[in-house]
C-alpha positions as CSV (number, residue, x, y, z in Angstrom):
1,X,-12.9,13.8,1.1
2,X,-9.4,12.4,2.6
3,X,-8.9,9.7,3.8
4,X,-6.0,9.5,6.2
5,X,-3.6,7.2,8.5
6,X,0.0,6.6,10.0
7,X,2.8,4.2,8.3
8,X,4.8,2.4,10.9
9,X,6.9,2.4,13.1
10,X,10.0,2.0,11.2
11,X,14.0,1.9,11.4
12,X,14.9,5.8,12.7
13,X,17.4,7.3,10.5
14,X,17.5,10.9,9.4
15,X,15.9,13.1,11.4
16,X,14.9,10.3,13.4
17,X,11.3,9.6,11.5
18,X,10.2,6.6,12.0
19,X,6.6,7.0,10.7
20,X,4.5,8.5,7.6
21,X,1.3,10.5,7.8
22,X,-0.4,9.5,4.7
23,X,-2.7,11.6,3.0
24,X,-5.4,10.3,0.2
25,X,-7.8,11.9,-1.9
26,X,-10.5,9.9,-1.9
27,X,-11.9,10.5,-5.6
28,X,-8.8,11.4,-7.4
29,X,-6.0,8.6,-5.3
30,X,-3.6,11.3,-5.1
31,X,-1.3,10.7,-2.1
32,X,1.1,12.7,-0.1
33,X,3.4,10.7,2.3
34,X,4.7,13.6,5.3
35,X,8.0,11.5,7.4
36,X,7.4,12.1,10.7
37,X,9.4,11.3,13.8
38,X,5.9,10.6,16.0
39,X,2.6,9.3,15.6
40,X,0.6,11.3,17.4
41,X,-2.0,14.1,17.1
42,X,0.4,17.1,16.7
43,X,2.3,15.0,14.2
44,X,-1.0,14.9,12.1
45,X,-1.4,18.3,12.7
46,X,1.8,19.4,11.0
47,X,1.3,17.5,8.2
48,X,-2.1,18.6,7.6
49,X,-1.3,22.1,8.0
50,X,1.2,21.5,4.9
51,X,-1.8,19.8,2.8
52,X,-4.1,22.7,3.1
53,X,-1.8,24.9,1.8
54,X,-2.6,23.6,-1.7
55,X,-5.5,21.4,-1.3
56,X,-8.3,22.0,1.5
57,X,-10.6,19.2,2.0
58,X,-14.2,19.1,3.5
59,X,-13.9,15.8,5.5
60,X,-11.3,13.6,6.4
61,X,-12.1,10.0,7.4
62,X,-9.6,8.8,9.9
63,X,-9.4,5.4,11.8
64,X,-10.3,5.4,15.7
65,X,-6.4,5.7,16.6
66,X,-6.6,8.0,19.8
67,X,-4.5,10.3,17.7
68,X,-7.4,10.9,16.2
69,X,-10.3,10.6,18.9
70,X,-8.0,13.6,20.8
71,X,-9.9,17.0,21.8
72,X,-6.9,18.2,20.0
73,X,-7.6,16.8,16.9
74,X,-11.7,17.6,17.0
75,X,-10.4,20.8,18.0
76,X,-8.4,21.6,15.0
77,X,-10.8,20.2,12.5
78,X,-13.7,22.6,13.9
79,X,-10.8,25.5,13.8
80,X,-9.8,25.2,10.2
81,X,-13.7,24.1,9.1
82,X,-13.3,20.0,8.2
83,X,-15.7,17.4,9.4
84,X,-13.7,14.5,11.1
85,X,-15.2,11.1,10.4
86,X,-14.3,7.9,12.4
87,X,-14.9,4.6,10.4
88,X,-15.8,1.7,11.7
89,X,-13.9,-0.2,14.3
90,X,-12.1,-3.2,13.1
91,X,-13.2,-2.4,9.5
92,X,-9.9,-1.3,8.3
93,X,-10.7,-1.6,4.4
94,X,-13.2,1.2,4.8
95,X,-9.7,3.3,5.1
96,X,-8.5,4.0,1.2
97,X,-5.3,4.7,3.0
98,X,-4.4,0.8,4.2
99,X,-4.3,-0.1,0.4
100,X,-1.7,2.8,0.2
101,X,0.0,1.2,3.4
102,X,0.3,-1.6,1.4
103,X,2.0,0.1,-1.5
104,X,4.1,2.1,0.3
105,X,5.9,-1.4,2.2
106,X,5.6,-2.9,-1.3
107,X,7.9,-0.2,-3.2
108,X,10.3,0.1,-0.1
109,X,10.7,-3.6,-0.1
110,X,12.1,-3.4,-4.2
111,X,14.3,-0.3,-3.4
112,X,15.8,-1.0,0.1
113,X,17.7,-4.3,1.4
114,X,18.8,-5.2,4.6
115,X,21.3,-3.3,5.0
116,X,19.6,0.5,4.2
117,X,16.0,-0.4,6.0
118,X,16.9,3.1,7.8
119,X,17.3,4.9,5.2
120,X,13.6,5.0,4.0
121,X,13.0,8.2,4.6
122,X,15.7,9.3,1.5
123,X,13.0,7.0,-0.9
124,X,10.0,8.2,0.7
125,X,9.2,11.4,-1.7
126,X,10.2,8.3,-5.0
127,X,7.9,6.1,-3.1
128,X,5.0,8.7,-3.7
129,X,5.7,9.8,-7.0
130,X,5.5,6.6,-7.9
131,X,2.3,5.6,-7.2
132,X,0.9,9.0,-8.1
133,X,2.3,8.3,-11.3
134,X,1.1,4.8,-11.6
135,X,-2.1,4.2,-13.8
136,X,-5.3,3.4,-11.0
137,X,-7.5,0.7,-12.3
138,X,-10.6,2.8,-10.4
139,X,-10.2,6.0,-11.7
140,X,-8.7,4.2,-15.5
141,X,-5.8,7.0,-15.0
142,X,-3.1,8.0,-13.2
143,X,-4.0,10.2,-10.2
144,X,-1.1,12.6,-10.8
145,X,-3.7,13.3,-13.9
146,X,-6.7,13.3,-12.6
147,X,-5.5,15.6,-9.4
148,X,-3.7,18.2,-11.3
149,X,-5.7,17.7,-14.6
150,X,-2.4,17.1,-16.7
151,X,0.0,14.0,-17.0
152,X,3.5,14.1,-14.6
153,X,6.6,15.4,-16.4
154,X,9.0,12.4,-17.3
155,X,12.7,12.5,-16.5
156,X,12.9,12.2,-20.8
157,X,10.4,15.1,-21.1
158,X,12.1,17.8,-18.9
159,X,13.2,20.6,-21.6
160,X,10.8,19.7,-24.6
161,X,9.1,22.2,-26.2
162,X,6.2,20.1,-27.3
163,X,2.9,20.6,-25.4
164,X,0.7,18.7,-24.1
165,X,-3.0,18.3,-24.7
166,X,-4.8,18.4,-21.5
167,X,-7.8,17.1,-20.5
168,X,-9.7,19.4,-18.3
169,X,-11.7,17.9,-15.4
170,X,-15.2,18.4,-16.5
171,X,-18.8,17.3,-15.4
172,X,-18.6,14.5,-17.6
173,X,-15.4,13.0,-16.4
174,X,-16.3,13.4,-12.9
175,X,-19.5,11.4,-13.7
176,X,-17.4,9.1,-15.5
177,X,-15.0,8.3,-13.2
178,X,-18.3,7.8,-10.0
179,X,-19.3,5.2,-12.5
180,X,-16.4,3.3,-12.5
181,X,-15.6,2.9,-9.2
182,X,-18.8,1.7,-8.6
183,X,-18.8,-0.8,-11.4
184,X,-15.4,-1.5,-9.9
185,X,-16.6,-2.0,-6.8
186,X,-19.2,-4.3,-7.5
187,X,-16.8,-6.4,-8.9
188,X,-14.5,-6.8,-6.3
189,X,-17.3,-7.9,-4.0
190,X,-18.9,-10.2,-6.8
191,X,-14.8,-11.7,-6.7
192,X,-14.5,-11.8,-3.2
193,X,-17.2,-13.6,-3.0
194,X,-16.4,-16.4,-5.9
195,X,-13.2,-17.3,-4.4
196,X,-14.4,-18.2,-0.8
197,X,-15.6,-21.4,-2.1
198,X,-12.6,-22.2,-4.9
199,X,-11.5,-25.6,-4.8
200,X,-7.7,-26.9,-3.7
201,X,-5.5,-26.5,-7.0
202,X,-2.3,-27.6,-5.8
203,X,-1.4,-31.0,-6.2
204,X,2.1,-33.0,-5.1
205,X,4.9,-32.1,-6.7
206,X,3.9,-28.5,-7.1
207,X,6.2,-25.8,-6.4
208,X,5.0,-23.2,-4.0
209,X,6.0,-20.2,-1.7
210,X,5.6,-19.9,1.7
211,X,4.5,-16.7,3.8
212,X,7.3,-15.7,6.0
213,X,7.4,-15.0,8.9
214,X,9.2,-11.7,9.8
215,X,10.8,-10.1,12.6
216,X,12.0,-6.7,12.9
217,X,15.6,-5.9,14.8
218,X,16.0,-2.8,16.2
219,X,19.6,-3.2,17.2
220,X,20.7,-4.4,13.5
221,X,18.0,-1.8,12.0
222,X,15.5,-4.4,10.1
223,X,11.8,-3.3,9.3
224,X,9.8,-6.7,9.0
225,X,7.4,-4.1,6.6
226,X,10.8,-4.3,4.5
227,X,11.4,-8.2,4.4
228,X,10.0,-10.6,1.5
229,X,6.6,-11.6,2.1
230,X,7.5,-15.2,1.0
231,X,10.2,-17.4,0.7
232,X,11.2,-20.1,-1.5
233,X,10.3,-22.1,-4.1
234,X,9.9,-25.2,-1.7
235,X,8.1,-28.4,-3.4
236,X,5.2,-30.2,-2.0
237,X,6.1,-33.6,-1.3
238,X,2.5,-35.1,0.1
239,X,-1.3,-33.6,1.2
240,X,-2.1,-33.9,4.5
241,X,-5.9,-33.5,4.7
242,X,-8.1,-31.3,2.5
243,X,-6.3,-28.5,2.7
244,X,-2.8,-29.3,4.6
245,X,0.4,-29.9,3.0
246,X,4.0,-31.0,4.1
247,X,7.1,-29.5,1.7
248,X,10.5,-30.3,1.5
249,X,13.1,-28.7,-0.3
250,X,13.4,-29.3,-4.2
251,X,16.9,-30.2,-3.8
252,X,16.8,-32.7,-1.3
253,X,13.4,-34.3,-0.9
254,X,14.1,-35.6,2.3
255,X,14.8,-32.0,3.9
256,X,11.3,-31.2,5.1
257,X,10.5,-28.1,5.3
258,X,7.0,-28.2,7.5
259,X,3.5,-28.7,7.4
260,X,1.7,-25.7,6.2
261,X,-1.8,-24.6,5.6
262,X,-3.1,-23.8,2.2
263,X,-3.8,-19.8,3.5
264,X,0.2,-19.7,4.0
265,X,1.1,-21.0,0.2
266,X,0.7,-19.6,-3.3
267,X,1.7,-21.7,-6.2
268,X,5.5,-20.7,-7.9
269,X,5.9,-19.9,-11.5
270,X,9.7,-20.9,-12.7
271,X,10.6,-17.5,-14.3
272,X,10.9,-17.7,-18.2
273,X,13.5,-14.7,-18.5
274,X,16.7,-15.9,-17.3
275,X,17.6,-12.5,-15.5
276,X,14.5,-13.2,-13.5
277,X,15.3,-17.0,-12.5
């Protein structure tokens, strides 16, 4: 089972993409990321036709885009013999690939700044080996491992004569590895469920970062996907209600920032490292 979805739109550079088919195995996380210049159905065609080459799922569970509710589309599936499964609508988190959406805006947003937001696509092929190469708290392995049943080669290991030990995907892993994503799972609902009714932490004089609010620009080439999440540190200078808050700026308390919800702020940690700060 894959699960799959499109990235974007974003800042057209070379070759003009401006989207990303992504591509997830379902049990072992592996992802491949396909730069496209459309979203649409023949787009997800091409891109699947260079997946199956190497790895040929049985279903593929897909949101209910109209790239994906196409003739076109059920027509290819039935072709090349994989069931096409719609998930719920408006129940995006049944999608493994919106968590990789998030990754993917994550790791562009460290590599690229304002000035190269078109220039994704050079990153993109970094971007995936990356979080293929990245340990998965689900699967308690990386799922470079898991998917080729070896570790990825290191930059410092290209050229070493020593060999690896392997660990071969048996029975016993693949029982292994159901278990704990369940368990896993149970404890993310048990956690979601905890915080709905956590009490107010922050208190007056706290330090805390706002959500930002961000605006792509075609014309000067900016992908709001690309732009900090937050910005600040601003300080809160008084509570407004139960769970309203006005800031001001740490530097001048009578520059006030806003009024702001407690949904928009997260509490700022001064940096110990002084790179960091």
């Amino acid at each position: 089972l894959i699960s799959v979805d499109f990235y974007g739109p974003l800042p057209s550079g070379i070759n003009n993409f401006q989207h990303v088919f992504v591509i997830i195995d379902n049990f072992t996380k592996f992802v491949k990321l396909y730069p496209i210049v459309r979203n649409n159905t023949t787009s997800a065609i091409r891109s699947m036709n260079k997946y199956i080459k190497f790895n040929k799922p049985a279903k593929i569970l897909c949101d209910n885009g109209s790239q994906f509710t196409s003739i076109k589309w059920r027509d290819y599936c039935e072709e090349i013999g994989i069931q096409s499964i719609l998930i719920p609508i408006r129940r995006p988190q049944a999608n493994l690939s919106e968590r990789v959406n998030r990754d993917i805006g994550d790791r562009l947003r460290c590599i690229l700044d304002e000035n190269k937001h078109n220039q994704w696509s050079s990153y993109i092929e970094h971007v995936e080996h990356i979080i293929n190469s990245t340990h998965h708290s689900t699967i308690g392995t990386m799922p470079h491992t898991l998917h080729f049943e070896r570790p990825p080669r290191r930059i410092w290991e290209l050229g070493a004569d020593s060999e690896q030990v392997l660990k071969p995907l048996t029975e016993e892993l693949i029982r292994t590895i159901k278990e704990r994503t369940d368990l896993i799972s149970d404890k993310r609902t048990e956690k979601a469920n905890a915080t709905k009714n956590v009490p107010n932490q922050l208190i007056v004089g706290d330090l805390v970062l706002v959500e930002s609010v961000r605006v792509s620009s075609k014309p000067k080439k900016i992908s709001a996907k690309f732009l900090p999440l937050r910005e600040g540190p601003y300080m809160i200078k008084s509570k407004i209600g139960d769970y309203t808050f006005e800031l001001c700026h740490r530097e001048d308390m009578n520059k006030i920032r806003g009024k702001f919800h407690l949904d928009a702020l997260c509490k700022y940690t001064i940096p110990k490292h002084p790179l960091i700060s």
